[in-house]
C-alpha positions as CSV (number, residue, x, y, z in Angstrom):
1,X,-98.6,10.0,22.9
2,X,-101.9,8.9,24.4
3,X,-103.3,11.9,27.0
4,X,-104.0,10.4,30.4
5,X,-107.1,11.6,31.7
6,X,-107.4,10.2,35.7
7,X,-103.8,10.0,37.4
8,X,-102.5,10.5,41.5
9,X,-98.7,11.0,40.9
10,X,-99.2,12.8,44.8
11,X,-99.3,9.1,46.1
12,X,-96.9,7.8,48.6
13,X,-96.4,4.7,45.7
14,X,-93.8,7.5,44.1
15,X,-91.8,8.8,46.7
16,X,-88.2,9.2,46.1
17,X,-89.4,8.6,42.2
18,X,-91.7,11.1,41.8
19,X,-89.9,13.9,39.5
20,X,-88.5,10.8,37.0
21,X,-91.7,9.2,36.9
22,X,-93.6,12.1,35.9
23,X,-91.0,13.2,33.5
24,X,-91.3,10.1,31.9
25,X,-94.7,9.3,31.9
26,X,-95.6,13.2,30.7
27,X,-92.7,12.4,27.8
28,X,-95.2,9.3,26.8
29,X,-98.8,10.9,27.5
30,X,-98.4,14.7,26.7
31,X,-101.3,15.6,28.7
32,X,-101.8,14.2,32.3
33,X,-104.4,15.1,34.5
34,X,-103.4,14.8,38.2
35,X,-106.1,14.0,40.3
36,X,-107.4,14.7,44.5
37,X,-108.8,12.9,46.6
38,X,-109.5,15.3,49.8
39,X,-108.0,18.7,50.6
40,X,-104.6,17.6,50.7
41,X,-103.8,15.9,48.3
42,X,-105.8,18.2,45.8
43,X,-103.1,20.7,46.8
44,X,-100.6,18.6,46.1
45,X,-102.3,17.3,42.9
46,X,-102.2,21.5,41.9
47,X,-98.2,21.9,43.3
48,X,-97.2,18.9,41.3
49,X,-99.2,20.3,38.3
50,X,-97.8,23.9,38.6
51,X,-94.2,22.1,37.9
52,X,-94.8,20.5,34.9
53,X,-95.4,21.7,31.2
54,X,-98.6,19.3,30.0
55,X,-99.7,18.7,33.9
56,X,-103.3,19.6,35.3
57,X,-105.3,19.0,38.4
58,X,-108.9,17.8,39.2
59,X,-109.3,18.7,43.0
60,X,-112.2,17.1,45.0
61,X,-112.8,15.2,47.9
62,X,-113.5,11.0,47.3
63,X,-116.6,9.5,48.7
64,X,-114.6,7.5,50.7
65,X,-112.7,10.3,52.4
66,X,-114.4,13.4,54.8
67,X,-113.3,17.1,53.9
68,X,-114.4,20.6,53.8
69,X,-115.9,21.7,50.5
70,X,-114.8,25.0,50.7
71,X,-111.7,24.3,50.4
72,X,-111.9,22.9,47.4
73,X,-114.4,25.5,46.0
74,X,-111.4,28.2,47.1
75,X,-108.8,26.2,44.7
76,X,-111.7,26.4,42.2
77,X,-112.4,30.2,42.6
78,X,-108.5,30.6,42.3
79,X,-108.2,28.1,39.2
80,X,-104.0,29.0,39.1
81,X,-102.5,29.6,36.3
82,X,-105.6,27.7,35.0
83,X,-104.0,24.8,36.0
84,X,-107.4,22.8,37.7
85,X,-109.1,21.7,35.0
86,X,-111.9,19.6,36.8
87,X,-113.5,18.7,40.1
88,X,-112.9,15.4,41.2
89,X,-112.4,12.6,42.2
90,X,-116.0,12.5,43.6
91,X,-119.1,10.3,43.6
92,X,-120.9,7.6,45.5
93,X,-119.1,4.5,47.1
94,X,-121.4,1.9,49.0
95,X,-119.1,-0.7,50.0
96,X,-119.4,-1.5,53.9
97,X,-121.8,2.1,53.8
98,X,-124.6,2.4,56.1
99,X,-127.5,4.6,55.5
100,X,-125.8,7.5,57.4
101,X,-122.6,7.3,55.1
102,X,-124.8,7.0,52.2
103,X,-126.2,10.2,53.5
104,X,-123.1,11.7,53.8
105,X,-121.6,10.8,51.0
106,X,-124.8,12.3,48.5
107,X,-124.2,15.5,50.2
108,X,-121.1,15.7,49.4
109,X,-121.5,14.7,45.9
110,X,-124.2,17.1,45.2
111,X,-122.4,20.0,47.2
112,X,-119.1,19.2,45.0
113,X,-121.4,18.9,41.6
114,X,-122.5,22.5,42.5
115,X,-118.9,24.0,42.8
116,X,-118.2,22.4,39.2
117,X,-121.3,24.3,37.6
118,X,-120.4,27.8,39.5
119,X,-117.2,27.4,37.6
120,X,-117.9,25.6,34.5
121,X,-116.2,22.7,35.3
122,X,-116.4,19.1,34.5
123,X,-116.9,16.3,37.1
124,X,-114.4,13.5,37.9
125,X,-116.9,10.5,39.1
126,X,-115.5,7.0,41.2
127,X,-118.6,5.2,41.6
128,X,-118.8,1.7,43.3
129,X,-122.3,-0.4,44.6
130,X,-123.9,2.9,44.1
131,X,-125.8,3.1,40.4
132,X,-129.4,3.7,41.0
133,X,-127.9,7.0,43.3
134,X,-125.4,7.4,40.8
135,X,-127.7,7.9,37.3
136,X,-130.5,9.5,39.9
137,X,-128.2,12.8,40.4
138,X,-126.8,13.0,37.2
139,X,-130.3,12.8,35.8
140,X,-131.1,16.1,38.4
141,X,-128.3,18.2,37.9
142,X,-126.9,16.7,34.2
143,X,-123.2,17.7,35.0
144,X,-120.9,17.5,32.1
145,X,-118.0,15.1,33.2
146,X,-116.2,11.8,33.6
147,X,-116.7,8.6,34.4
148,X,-113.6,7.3,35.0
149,X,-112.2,3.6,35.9
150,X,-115.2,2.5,34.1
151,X,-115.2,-1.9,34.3
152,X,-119.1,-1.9,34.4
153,X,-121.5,-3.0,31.8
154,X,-122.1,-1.7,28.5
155,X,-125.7,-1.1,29.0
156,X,-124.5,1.2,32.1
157,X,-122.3,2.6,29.6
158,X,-125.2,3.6,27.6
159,X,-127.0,5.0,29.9
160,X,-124.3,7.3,31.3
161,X,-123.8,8.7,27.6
162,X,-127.2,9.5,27.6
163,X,-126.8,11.5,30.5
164,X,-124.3,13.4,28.6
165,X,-121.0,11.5,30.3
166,X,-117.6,10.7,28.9
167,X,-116.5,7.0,29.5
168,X,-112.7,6.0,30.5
169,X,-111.1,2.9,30.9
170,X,-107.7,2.0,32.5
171,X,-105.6,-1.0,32.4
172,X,-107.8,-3.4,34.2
173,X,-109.5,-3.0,30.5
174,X,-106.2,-4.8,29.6
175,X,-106.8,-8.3,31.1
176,X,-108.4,-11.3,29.2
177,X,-111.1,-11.8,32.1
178,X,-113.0,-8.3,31.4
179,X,-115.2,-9.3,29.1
180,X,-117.7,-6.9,30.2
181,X,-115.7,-4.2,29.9
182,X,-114.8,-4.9,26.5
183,X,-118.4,-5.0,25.5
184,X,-118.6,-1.4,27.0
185,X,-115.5,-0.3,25.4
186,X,-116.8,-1.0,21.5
187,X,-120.4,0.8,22.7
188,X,-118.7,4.1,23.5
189,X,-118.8,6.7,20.5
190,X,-115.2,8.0,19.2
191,X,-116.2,11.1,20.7
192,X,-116.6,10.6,24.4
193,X,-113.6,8.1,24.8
194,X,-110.9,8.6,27.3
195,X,-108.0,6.5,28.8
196,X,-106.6,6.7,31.8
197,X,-103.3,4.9,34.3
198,X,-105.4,5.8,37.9
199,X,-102.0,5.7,38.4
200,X,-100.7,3.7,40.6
201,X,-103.4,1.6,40.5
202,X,-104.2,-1.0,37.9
203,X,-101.4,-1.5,35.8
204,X,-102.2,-3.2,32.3
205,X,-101.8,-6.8,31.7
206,X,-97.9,-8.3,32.1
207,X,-96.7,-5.1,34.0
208,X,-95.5,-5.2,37.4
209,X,-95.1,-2.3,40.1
210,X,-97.1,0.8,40.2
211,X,-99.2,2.0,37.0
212,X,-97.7,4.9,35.5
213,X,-97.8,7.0,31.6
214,X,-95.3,4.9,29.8
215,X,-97.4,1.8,30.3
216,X,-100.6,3.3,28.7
217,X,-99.5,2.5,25.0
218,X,-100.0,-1.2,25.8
219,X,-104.0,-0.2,27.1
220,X,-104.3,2.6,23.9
221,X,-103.2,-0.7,21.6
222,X,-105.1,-3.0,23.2
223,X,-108.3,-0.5,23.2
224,X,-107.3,-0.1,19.5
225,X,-107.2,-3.7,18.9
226,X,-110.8,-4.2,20.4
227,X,-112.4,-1.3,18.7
228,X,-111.0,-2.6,15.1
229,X,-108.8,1.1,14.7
230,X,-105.2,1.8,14.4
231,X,-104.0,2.8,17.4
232,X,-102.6,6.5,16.1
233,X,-106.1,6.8,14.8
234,X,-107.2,6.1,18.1
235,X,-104.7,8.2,20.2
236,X,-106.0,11.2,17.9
237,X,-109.7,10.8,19.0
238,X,-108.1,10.5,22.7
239,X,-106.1,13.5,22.5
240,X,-108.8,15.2,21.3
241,X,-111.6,14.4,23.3
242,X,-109.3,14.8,26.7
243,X,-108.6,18.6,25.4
244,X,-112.4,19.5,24.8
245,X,-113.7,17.9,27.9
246,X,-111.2,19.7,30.2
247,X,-110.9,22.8,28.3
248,X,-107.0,22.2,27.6
């Protein structure tokens, strides 16, 4: 059972399926971490979590999206049943952003980086068009955290595991035309390796419908495969370094 470290089981993708798709996917992964995106769906990401043996939430509000902070730093003061293990998703997305959204959306990266250190939790990062901002803040406040959906380069890679990041891939890692990817797959230490579904987005390679746990053996194999490792060797390190980085 690989641990699946970036997941939205709250999404619409799942209605009427939701219960047997998280039963089944929690039956393949073990660990799943449930993650917001603004103030509602983090409390749904914590609801769903509070259900399930092996189920956490990240709460946080997506670049993309507009919310009130305090909310989420309330869920983080609360931290039920310790059940929020992380703040995110946050971070920096650039596509179609003017300068006043760019604005925006630092503040409310920094503001959400801030919760995570009051409470000693990690970070959750989507970051699109937005590097030079991106390594900039991580470079001021040095959060400990993830980036996740990571199809960038592998000298990107390197430089966010200087800053102190984890790296984790998802099934996009899966198809023949990601070369780059790959490259930044091999240059990521055993130690600060994760996999995700970002379920229901990006299925792996020769799967149809929405992403979910039982299709993440096919991306732990083919990580396996790249990386020259057996893939229970592999799903080890995984487990493990999932565990330490949200304090499971």
């Amino acid at each position: 059972m690989t641990a699946d470290s970036h997941a939205h089981y709250t999404d619409s993708a799942f209605d009427g399926i939701r219960d047997t798709v998280v039963s089944e996917s929690l039956a393949a992964c073990g660990i799943i971490v449930g993650s917001g995106y603004d103030t509602d769906s983090s409390f749904a990401a914590l609801a769903l979590a509070d259900r399930y043996d092996g189920m956490y939430a990240s709460v946080g509000i997506h670049p993309q999206y507009d919310g009130d902070v305090s909310v989420i730093e309330h869920l983080c003061a609360t931290r039920t049943a310790a059940k929020i293990v992380a703040v995110g998703e946050i971070g920096l997305d650039y596509r179609n952003a003017d300068d006043a959204e760019r604005s925006r959306q630092r503040d409310m990266f920094v503001s959400q980086i801030e919760i995570a250190e009051e409470y000693d939790l990690p970070i959750v990062i989507h970051c699109v068009k937005a590097w030079g901002d991106m390594t900039e803040i991580l470079r001021r406040y040095r959060p400990k955290g993830i980036m996740h959906g990571f199809t960038g380069s592998a000298e990107t890679a390197e430089e966010l595991l200087r800053l102190g990041m984890y790296i984790s891939f998802g099934g996009r890692l899966t198809y023949p035309d990601a070369r780059k990817a790959h490259r930044a797959l091999c240059a990521v230490p055993d130690d600060r390796l994760l996999l995700e579904t970002d379920a229901p987005y990006g299925a792996p390679a020769g799967h149809e419908g929405p992403s979910c746990g039982t299709m993440l053996y096919d991306t732990t194999a083919f990580a396996a495969m790249l990386r020259g490792t057996r893939t229970e060797d592999l799903t080890a390190r995984i487990n493990e370094n999932t565990a330490r980085i949200y304090g499971i």
